[in-house]
Each structure stands twice: as structure tokens, then as C-alpha cells.
C-alpha positions as a Markdown table, in Angstrom:
| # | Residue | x | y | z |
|---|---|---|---|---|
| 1 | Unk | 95.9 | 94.4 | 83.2 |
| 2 | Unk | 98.0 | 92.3 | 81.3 |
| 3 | Unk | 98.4 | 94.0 | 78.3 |
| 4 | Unk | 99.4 | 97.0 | 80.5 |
| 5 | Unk | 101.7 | 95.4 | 82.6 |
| 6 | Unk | 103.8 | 93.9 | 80.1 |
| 7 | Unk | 104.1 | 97.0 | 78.4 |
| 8 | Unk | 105.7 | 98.7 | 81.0 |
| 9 | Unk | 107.7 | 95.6 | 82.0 |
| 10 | Unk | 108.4 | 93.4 | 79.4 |
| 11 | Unk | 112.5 | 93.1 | 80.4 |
| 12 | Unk | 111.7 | 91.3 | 83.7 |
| 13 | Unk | 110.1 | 88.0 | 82.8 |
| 14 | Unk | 110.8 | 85.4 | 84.7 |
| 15 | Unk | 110.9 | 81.8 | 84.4 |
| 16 | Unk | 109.1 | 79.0 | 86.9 |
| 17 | Unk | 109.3 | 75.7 | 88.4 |
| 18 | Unk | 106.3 | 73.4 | 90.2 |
| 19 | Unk | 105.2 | 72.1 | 93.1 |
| 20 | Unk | 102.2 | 70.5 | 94.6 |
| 21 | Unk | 100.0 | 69.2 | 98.2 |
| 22 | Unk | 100.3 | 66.1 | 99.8 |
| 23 | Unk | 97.4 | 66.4 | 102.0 |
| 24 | Unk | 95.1 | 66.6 | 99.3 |
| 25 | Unk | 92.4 | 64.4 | 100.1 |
| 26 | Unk | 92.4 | 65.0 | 103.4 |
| 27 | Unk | 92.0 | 68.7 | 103.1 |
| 28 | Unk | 89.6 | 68.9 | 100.0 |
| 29 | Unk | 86.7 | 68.0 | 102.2 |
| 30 | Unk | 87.6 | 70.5 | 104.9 |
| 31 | Unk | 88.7 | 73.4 | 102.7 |
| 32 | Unk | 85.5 | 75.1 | 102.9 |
| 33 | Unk | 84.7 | 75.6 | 106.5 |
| 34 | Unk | 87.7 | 78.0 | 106.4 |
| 35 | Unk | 86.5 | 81.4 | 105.9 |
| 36 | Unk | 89.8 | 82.8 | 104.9 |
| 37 | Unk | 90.3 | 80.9 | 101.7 |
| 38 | Unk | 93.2 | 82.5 | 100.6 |
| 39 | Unk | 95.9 | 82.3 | 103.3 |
| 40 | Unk | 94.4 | 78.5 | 103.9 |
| 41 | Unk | 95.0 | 77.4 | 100.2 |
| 42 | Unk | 98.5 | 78.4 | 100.4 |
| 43 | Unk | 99.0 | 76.6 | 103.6 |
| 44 | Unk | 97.4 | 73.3 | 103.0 |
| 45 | Unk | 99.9 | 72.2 | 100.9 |
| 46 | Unk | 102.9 | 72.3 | 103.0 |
| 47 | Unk | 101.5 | 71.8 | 106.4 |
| 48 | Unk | 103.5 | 68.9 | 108.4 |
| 49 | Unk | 100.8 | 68.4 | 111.0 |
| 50 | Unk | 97.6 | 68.2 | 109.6 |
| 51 | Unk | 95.6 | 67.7 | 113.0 |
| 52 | Unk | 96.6 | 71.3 | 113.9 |
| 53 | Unk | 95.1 | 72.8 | 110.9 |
| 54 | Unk | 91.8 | 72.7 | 112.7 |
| 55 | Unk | 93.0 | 75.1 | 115.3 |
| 56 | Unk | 94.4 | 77.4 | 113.0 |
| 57 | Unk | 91.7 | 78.6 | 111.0 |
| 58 | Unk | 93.6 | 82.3 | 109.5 |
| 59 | Unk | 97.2 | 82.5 | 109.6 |
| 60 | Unk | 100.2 | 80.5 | 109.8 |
| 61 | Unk | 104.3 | 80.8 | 110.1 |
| 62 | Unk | 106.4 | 79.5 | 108.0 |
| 63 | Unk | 109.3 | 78.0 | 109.3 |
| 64 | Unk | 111.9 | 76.7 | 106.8 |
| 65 | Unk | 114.3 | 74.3 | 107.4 |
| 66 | Unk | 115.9 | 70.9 | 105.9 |
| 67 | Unk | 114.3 | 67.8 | 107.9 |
| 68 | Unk | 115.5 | 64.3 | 105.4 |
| 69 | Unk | 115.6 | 67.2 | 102.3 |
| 70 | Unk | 111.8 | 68.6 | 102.8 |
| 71 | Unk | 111.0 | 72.6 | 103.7 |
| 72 | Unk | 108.7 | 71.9 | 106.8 |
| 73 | Unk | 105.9 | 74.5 | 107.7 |
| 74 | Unk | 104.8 | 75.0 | 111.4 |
| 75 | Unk | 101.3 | 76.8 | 112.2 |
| 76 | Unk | 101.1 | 79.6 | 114.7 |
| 77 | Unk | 98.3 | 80.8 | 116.9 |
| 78 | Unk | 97.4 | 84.8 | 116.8 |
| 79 | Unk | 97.9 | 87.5 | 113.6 |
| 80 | Unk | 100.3 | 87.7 | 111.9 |
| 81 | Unk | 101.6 | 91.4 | 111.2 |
| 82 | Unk | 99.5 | 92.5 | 108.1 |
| 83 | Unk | 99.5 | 95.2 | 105.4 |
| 84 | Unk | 96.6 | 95.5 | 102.8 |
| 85 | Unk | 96.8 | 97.9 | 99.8 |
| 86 | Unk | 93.6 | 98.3 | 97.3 |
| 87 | Unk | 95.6 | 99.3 | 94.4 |
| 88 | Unk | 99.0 | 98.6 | 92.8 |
| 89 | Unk | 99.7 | 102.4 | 93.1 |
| 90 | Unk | 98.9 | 102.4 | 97.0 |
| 91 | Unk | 101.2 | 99.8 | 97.3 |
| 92 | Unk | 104.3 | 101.2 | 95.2 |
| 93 | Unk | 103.6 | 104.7 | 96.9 |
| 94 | Unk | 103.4 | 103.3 | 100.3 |
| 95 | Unk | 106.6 | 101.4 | 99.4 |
| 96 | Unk | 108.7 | 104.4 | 98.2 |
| 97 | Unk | 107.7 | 106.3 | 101.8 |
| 98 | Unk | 108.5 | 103.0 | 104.1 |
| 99 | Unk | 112.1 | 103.5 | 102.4 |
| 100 | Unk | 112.5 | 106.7 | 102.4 |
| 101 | Unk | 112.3 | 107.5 | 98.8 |
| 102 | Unk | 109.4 | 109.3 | 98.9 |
| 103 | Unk | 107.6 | 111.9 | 101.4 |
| 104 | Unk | 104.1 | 111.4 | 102.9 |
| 105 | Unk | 101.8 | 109.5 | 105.3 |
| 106 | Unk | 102.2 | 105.8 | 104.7 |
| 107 | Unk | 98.6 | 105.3 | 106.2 |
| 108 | Unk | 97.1 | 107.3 | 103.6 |
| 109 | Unk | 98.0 | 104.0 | 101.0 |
| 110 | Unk | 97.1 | 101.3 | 103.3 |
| 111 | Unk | 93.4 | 100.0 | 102.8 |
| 112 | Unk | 93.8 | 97.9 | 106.1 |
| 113 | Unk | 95.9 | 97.0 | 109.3 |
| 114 | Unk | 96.1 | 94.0 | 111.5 |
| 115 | Unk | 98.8 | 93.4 | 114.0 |
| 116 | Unk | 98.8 | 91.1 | 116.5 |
| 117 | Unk | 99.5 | 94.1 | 119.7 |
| 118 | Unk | 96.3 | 95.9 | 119.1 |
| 119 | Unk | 98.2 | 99.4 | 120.0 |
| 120 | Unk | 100.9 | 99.2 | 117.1 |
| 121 | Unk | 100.9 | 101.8 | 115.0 |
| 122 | Unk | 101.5 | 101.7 | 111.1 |
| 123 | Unk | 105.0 | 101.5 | 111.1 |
| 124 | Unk | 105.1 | 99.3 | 113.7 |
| 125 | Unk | 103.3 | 96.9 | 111.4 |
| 126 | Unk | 105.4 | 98.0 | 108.5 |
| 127 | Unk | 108.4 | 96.4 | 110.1 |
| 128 | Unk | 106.6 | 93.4 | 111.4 |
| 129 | Unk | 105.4 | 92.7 | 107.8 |
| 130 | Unk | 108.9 | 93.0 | 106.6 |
| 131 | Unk | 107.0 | 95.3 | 104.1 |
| 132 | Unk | 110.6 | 97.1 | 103.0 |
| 133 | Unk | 112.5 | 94.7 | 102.7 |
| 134 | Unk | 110.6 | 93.5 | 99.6 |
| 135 | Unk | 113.2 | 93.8 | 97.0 |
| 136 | Unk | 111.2 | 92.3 | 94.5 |
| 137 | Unk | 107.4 | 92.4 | 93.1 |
| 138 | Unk | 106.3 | 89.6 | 91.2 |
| 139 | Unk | 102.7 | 90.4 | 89.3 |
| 140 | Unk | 100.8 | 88.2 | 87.4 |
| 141 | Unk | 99.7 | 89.1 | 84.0 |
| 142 | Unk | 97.7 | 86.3 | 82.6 |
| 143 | Unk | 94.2 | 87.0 | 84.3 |
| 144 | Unk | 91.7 | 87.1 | 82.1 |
| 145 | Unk | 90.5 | 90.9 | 81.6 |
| 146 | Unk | 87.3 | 90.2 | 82.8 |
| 147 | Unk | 89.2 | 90.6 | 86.4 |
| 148 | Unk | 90.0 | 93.1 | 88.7 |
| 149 | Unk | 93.1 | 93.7 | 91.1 |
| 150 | Unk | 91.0 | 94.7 | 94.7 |
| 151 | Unk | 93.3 | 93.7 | 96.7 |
| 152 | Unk | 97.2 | 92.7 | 97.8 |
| 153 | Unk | 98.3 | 91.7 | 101.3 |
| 154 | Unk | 101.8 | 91.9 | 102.7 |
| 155 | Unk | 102.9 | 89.7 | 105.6 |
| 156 | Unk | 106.9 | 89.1 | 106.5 |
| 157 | Unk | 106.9 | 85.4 | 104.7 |
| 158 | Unk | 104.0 | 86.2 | 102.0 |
| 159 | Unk | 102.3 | 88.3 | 99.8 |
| 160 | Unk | 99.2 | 87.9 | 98.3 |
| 161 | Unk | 97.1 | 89.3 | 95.1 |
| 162 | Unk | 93.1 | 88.7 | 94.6 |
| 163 | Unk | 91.4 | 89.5 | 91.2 |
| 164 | Unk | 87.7 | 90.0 | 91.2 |
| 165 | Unk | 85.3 | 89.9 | 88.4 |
| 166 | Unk | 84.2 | 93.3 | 87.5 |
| 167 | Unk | 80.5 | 92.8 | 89.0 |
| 168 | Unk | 82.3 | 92.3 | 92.1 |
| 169 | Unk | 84.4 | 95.1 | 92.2 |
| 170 | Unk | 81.3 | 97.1 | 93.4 |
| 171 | Unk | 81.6 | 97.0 | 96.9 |
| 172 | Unk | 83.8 | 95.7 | 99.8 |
| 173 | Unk | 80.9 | 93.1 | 100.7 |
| 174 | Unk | 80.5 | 92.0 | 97.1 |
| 175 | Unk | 84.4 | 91.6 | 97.3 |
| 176 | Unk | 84.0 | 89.4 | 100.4 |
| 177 | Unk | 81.1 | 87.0 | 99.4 |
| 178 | Unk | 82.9 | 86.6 | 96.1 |
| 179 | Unk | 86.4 | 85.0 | 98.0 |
| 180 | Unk | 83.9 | 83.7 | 100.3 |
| 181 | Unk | 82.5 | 81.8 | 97.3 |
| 182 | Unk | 85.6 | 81.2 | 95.8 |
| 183 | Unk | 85.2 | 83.2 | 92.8 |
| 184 | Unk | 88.1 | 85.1 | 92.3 |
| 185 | Unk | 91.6 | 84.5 | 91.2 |
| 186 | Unk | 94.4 | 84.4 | 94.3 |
| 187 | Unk | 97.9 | 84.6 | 93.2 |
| 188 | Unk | 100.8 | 84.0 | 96.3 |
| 189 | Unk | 104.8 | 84.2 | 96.4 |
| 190 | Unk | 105.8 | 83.0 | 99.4 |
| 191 | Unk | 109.1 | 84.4 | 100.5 |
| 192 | Unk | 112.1 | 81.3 | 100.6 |
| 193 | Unk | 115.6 | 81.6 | 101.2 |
| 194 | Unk | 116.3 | 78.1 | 99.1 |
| 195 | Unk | 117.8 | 77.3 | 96.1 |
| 196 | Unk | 114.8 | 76.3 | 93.4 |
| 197 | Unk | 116.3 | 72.5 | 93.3 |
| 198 | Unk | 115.7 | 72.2 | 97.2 |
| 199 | Unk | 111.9 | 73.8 | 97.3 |
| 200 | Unk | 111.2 | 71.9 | 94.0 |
| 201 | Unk | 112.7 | 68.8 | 95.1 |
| 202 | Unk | 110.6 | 69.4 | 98.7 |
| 203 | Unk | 107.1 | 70.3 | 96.8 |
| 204 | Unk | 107.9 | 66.9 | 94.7 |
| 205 | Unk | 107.8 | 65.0 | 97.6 |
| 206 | Unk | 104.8 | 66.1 | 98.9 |
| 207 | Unk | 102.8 | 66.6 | 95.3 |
| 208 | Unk | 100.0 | 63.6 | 95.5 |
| 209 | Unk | 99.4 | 61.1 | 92.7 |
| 210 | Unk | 96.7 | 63.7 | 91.1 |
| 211 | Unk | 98.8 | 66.2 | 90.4 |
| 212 | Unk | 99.8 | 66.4 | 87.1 |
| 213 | Unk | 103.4 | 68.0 | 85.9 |
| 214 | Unk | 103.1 | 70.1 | 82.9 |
| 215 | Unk | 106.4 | 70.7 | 81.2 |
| 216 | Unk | 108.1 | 70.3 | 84.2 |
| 217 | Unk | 107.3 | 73.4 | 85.5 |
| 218 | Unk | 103.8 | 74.0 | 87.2 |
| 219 | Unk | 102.1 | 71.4 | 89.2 |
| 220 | Unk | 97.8 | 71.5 | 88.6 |
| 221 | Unk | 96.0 | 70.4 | 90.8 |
| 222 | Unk | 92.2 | 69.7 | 89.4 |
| 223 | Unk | 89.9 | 69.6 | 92.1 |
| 224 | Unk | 91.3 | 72.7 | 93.9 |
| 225 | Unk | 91.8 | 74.5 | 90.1 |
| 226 | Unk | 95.5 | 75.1 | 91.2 |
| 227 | Unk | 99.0 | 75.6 | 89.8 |
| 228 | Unk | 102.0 | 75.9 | 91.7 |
| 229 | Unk | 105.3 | 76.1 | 90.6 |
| 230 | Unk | 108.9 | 77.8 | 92.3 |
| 231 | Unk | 111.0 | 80.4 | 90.9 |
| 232 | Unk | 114.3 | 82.7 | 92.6 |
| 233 | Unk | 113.8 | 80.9 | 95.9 |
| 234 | Unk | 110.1 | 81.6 | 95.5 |
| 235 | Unk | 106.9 | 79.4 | 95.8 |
| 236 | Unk | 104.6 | 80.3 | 93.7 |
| 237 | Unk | 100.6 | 79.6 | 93.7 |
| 238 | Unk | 98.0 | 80.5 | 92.0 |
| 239 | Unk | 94.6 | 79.8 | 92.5 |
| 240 | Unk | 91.7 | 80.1 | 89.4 |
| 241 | Unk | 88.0 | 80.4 | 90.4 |
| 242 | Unk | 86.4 | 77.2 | 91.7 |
| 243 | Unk | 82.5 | 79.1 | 91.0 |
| 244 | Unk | 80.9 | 81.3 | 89.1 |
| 245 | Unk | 77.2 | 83.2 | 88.8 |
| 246 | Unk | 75.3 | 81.8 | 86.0 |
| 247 | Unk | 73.0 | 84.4 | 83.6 |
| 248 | Unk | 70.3 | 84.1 | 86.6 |
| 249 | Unk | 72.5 | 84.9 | 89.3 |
| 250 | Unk | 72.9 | 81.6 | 91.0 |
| 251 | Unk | 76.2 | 80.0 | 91.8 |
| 252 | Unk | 77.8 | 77.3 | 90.0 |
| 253 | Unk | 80.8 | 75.0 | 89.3 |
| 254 | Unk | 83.5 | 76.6 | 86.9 |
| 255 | Unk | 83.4 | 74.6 | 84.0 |
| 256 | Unk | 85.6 | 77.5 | 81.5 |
| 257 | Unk | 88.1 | 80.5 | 82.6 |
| 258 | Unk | 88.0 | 82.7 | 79.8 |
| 259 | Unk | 87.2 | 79.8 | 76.8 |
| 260 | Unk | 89.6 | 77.1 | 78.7 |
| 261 | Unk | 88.5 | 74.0 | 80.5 |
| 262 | Unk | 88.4 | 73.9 | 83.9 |
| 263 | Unk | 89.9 | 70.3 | 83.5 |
| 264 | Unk | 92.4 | 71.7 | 80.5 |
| 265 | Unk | 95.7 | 71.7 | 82.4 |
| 266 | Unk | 98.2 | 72.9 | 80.2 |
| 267 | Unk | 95.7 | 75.5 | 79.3 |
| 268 | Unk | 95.0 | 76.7 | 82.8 |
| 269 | Unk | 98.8 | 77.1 | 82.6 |
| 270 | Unk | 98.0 | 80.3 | 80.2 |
| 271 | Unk | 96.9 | 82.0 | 83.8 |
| 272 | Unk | 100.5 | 81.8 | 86.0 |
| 273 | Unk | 102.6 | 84.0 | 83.4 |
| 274 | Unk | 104.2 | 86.6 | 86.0 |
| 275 | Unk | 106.6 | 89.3 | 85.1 |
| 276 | Unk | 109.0 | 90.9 | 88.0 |
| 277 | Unk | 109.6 | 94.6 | 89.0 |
| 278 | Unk | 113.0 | 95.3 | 91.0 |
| 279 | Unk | 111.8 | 97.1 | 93.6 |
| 280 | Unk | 115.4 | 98.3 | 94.4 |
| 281 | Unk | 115.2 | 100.7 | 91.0 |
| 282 | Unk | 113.0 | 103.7 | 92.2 |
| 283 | Unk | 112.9 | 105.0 | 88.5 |
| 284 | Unk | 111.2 | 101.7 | 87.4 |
| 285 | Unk | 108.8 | 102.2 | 90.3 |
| 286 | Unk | 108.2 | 105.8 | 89.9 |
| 287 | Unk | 107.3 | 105.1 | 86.2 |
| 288 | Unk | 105.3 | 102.4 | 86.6 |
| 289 | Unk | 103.5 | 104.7 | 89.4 |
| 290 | Unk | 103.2 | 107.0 | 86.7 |
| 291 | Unk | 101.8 | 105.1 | 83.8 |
| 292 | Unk | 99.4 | 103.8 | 86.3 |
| 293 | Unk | 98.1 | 107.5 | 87.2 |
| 294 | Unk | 97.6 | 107.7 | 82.8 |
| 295 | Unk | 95.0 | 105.2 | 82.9 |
């Protein structure tokens, strides 16, 4: 994936910033009664009411706004307008139709729909995700090949990419009791309209004492094997595998991604290297879709 990706876009590397949870402790001993890991490790960092979290057990609304300097975060009941897509090439297919660049059914790419009016249709959804108005795609590079893209998830304030081991790449169920057991890699940009001194100034605030600062850019967080870090008015968050199956199959604590420590943070850092796509140039698009298709 990585050596692939860079291939095709090496010109749109971009540079990041860091930031961090203050509920930490709180939330560490909770994180795993909630069975969507993925959307809830993105949220428990920001959230300004931590009692509420309980209620709220899937998906949340970011609100931004300046209270005393920090970007608050509200959490919402219901679902959230939702796109999935099993492949990079579903998405940048299903992309090109929603704006009219390209001819076809849009629901033909889409792996998965939630909405919160159960008779929406597709592009009903389409617009509530905000799906084309993405006018950028930023794709992370540095998993380990051992890892698979399954899945990416579009909602109007985030999008969402889950690498799988190969051995769970199988099946659909393997997929889910693997982010069920925290195994996989879970990479997030969630969609600000800040500059990147505001949201790194706001995710400094809230970092807690454990969080360590790694060239002033990414913030890791051990215990959650976490880096976050902003970029162009972008949080970023990436999330490495907290378990793994041993030789006999049973599940145990990561202690090495790919030769690095679990506890190495600068060279867990290895794992956040992103490069962009413009998503406003169809060409770069329809090549990418096209180098994918050679593989």
C-alpha cells in the first residue's frame, strides 16, 4: 500500500502538527464497553462533558467553536448520515459520479448505508454526509504491509480508514471481531475550519501529563497506542493495534508493530506518514483509479 501509494502521489506530501486527550484516565477504563471503537477513540479526546459519553455509545457532532481559545465538541443522540466504501477505487468512483464527473449508479460503490430517516435514499445520504464536498483525501501510507485497507467511512465532519491484517481480511465477521478486538489500524481526519495554531493550541490544552510531544508535531499517547497530530485545518488520529493473535491463536497485548516497540514513541511515529490527493483534479483521480485497476 505504501509503496504504491507514494508512487502515484509523491507531490502531495503534507506536513503535521499534534494533539492529545484530556480525559484520559477517565476514559481508558471505559473505552472497551464501546462496541464501536473507532468513532469512540476519535471522540474521547475532545469531549467537553464526559458524563454524556455514556449515553452516546456510536456517534457524535462536532460542533466547533472558540469558548476561552478551546474547539469544544458536543455529542448527539441518533445516526449520523453515513457512507462506507470497501475499496479506495469504490470510493474515488463513487466520488467522480456524486459530482458529476462520471456516469453510473453511485450505489453500486457503496459497501453500506446508514441514515438517520430510514426511507432516504443514497443520495439523500450523499448530501447528508457532505460526501462531495470533500475536496481533499488524505491516505496514510505508513501501515505496515502486513495490513489491509477493508474499509473507509464518510460522515459530513469525518472520515475514517481501518486496515486489517491479512488473516482478517477473510470475511466481514473476521473484519468485525478483529476492530472488536482492537486489532486493526484506524486512521481519522476530522474536518476543521481552524487555522492549525488554534486546533493545536486547543488539543495542547487538553493533552494530559502522559502524552508525550515528539518533535513537536504528533502527540502519543501509550496506553491507547495513539498519535494525533493537526494539519490544513485538519485533526488527525491514528490509532495502531492495541492486540494481536499469538502463533496459537489466542489474543494478546501488542508488544511490536512491524519490529517497533509498542512503547517506542518516536518509532510508532514511522506509522502517521500521510500523503494528500486533490480531489478537485479529476485527472489525478482518474489515474490513481486507474493504477489501482493494474494491480
Amino acid at each position: 500500500m505504501k509503496r504504491f501509494l507514494v508512487s502515484v502521489l509523491s507531490l502531495f506530501l503534507i506536513a503535521a502538527l499534534a494533539a492529545c486527550s484530556q480525559y484520559e484516565e477517565e476514559l481508558k477504563a471505559n473505552m472497551e464497553n464501546y462496541e464501536d471503537a473507532h468513532y469512540y477513540e476519535e471522540m474521547k479526546e475532545d469531549a467537553n462533558d464526559y458524563e454524556k459519553l455514556e449515553e452516546y455509545t456510536h456517534y457524535y457532532e462536532e460542533i466547533g467553536h472558540e469558548q476561552d481559545g478551546e474547539i469544544a465538541v458536543s455529542p448527539v443522540s441518533g445516526v449520523i448520515d453515513t457512507l462506507e466504501f470497501s475499496s479506495l477505487e469504490d470510493f474515488l468512483d463513487a466520488y467522480l459520479i456524486a459530482n458529476g464527473k462520471q456516469r453510473g449508479n453511485i450505489e453500486g460503490f457503496v459497501s453500506r448505508a446508514q441514515a438517520s430517516e430510514s426511507d432516504s435514499d443514497i443520495m439523500d445520504i450523499v448530501m447528508g454526509a457532505e460526501f462531495a464536498t470533500l475536496e481533499t483525501l488524505h491516505l496514510p501510507i505508513g501501515i505496515p504491509d502486513d495490513f489491509e485497507l477493508g474499509k473507509i467511512m464518510v460522515h459530513y465532519w469525518l472520515v475514517v480508514f481501518e486496515f486489517f491484517h491479512r488473516d482478517d481480511m477473510i470475511s466481514e465477521d473476521r473484519m468485525q471481531e478483529a476492530r472488536n478486538q482492537m486489532r486493526h489500524f484506524s486512521f481519522s481526519v476530522t474536518r476543521w475550519d481552524y487555522d492549525d495554531a488554534l486546533l493545536f493550541d486547543a488539543m495542547m490544552q487538553q493533552s494530559s501529563p502522559s502524552c508525550v510531544l515528539i518533535d513537536g508535531k504528533y502527540l502519543f499517547t501509550e496506553w491507547a497506542n495513539s498519535i494525533s497530530w493537526v494539519a490544513d485545518r485538519n485533526r488527525f488520529h491514528l490509532r495502531t493495534p492495541h492486540r494481536q493473535l499469538d502463533d496459537s491463536g489466542e489474543l494478546v497485548e501488542v508488544a511490536a508493530i512491524d519490529g517497533v516497540s509498542a512503547r517506542n514513541s518516536r518509532g510508532m511515529t514511522r506509522f502517521a506518514e500521510t500523503v494528500t490527493l486533490d480531489l478537485t483534479n479529476t485527472a489525478a483521480i482518474n489515474t490513481m483509479i486507474a493504477e489501482l485497476a493494474e494491480r
